[in-house]
N, C-alpha and C positions, 0 to 999 in steps of 0.2 A: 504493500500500500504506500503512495506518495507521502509525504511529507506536508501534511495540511497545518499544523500547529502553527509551525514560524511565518508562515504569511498571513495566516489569520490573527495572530498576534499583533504582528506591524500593522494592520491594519485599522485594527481594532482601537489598537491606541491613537490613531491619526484621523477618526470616523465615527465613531460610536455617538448617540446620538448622547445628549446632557438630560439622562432622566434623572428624578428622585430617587426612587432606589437602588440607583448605580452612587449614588455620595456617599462618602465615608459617615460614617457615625449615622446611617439610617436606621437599622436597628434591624433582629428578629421578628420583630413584629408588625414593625412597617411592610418589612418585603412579605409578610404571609398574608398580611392586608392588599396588598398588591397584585400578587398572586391570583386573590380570590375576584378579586376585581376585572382585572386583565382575561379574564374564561369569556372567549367569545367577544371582547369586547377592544377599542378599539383606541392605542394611546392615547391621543389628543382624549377622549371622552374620560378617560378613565382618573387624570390626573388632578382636576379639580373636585373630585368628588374625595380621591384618596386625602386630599391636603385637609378637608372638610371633616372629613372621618379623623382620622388622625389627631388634629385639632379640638374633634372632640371627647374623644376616647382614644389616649395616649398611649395606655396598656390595656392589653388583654383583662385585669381586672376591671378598668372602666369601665368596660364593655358589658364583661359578664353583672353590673350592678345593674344596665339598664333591662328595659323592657325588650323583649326581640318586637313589638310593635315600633320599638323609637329604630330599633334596625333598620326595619320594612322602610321605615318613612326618609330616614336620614340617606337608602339606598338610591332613593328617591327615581331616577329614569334609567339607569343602570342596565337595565334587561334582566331578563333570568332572575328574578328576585328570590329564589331560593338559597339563593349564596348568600343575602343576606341574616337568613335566619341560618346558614349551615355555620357561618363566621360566627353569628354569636355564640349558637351551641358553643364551638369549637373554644372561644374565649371561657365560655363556664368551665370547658375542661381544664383547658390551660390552667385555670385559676385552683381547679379541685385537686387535678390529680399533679402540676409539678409549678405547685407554690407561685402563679401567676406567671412564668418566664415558659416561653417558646420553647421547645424542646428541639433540641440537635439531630438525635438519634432519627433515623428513616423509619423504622418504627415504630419508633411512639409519632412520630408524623403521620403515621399515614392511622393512627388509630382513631385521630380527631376527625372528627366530622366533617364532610367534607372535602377532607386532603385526599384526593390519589394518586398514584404514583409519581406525576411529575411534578405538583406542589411539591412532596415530600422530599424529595430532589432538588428540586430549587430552592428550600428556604438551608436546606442543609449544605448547601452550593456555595450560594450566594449572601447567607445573613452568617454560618458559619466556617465558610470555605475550606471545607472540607470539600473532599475528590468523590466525585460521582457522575455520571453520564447524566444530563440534562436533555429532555428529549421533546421538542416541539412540535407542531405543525411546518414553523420555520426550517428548525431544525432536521427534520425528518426529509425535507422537499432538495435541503442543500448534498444532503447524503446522497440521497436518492441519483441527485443530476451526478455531481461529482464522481462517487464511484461506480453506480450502478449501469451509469449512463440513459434512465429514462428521464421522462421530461416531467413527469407527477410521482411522489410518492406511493407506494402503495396501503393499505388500512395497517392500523398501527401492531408492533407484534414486538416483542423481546428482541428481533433482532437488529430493531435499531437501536437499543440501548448496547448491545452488543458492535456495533456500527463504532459508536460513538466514541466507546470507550476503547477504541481502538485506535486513536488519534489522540487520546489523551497524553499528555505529558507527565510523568511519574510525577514532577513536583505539583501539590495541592494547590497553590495561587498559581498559577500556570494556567493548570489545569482550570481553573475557575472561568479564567478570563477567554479561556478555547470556549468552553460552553457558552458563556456570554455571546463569544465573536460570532459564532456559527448560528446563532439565534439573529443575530443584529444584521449579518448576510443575508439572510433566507427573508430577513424583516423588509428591508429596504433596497439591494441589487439584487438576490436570485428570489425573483419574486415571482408568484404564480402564473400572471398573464404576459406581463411584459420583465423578463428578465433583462438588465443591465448588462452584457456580458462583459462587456467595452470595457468597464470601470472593477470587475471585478479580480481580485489577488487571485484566485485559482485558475483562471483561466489556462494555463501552462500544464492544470492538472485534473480537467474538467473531462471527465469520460463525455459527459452528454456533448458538450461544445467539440471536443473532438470528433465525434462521428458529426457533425452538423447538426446540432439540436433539432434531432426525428422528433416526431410523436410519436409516441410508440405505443400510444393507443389506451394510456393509463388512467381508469375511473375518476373524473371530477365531480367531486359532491355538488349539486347546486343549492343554493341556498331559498330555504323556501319562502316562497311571498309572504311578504309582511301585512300589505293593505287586506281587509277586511276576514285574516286569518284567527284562527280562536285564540294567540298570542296576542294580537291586538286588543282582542276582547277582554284579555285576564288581565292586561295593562290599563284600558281603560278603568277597570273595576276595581284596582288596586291604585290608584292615582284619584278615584273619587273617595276612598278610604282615606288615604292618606289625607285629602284638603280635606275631609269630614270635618267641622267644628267641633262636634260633639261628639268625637272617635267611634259613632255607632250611626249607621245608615238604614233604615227599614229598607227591607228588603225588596220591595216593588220601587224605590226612589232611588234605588243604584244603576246608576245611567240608563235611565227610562227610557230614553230616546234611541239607545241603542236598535239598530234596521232590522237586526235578527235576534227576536227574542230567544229561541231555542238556543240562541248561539250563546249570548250573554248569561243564560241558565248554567251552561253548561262551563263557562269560564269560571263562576259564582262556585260551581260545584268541586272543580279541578284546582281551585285554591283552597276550598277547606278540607278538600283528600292532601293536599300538599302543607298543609300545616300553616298558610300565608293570609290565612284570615277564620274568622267564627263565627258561625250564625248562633246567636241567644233571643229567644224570645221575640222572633220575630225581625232581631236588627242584627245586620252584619258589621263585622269591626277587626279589625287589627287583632295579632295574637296577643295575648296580654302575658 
């Protein structure tokens, strides 16, 4: 296998974009906050809301004293709002089972709520840099072109943690900053639709760029329609919770207006199976 470390490296340090949880003194718990934030979502959105979060729930105890309703709200447009309630479980544990402080071990990462295996990898990465295969979407897509020579990833499997950890550098910050690079690559030049190849450090070592970047005919997931899908609906529903004045909605006055009753039933339904709201007496509300 080439020699991908030393130019991702130089790179990395002359490129890398200036986020929050790439500063020093960010912390454990910032980057696991970030983590949960960043699933599906999208930098620019993600970092105003972390500075917010953070801000206000400093640690993992702050968090676990609130309400997972003030979660839900403070998650506020986010997407997926189950992260938010999975983050606070996650902070109760933190808090219960090791004395409020983030935990290093992969392990006890991945036993918290929410964490799977590449959380669990990333906070132990990058908040305590310790050496472990870190494995993206990004990441997975750079492997993929470079050595495999196709043009899309294929569905995720052990053996890109195996990939990766094969370019690692024995020393542990080394090694950190590879995981970082090859994330930060796959982020911004070997990108899905329009890859950079002009500008990027492997090109020298690039299987797919060598045979002339084929298609080689590798499944891309499409992303499914957002306008008037039951995701929209459970958004709507959970955005009139949260401006609720009175943190409880009767349950025919939760976006009345919505075009497809059946639909909005059915959003109403799929967040109190999901733990993201409750119906008492008639009013729906926030978890308390």
């Amino acid at each position: 296998m080439p020699d991908l470390a030393a130019p991702l490296v130089e790179w990395y340090r002359a490129n890398a974009r200036d986020l929050p949880w790439r500063r020093a003194g960010f912390g454990p718990w910032g980057v696991l906050v970030s983590e949960f934030m960043l699933q599906q979502t999208p930098v620019n959105r993600v970092i105003p809301h972390l500075e917010a979060w953070l801000t206000r729930w400093p640690t993992p105890t702050d968090l676990a004293a609130a309400a997972p309703a003030d979660a839900v709200r403070q998650w506020a447009n986010l997407g997926y709002p189950r992260r938010a309630l999975w983050l606070h479980r996650a902070a109760v544990e933190i808090r219960d089972r090791h004395d409020g402080v983030v935990p290093r071990d992969v392990d006890a990462l991945l036993a918290l709520t929410g964490i799977g295996d590449y959380t669990a990898r990333a906070v132990a990465v990058f908040a305590y840099g310790d050496r472990h295969p870190v494995v993206d979407t990004n990441t997975r897509r750079v492997l993929a072109r470079v050595i495999d020579g196709r043009s899309q990833p294929g569905p995720p499997s052990r053996r890109d943690l195996r990939a990766m950890e094969a370019i690692l550098p024995v020393d542990r910050t080394t090694a950190a900053v590879v995981n970082a690079a090859t994330m930060e690559l796959g982020a911004t030049v070997c990108t899905a639709r329009v890859p950079r190849c002009e500008v990027c450090p492997l090109t020298d070592r690039c299987a797919w760029l060598a045979a002339g970047r084929p298609d080689t005919g590798d499944e891309r997931r499409k992303q499914a329609r957002y306008e008037g899908s039951d995701r929209q609906a459970r958004g709507a529903v959970l955005k009139a919770l949260r401006d609720a004045a009175t943190h409880a909605v009767p349950l025919a006055e939760v976006v009345p207006d919505w075009p497809d009753r059946l639909q909005r039933d059915r959003a109403i339904d799929s967040l109190i199976a999901d733990g993201l709201a409750e119906a008492v007496d008639g009013l729906l509300r926030l978890p308390v």
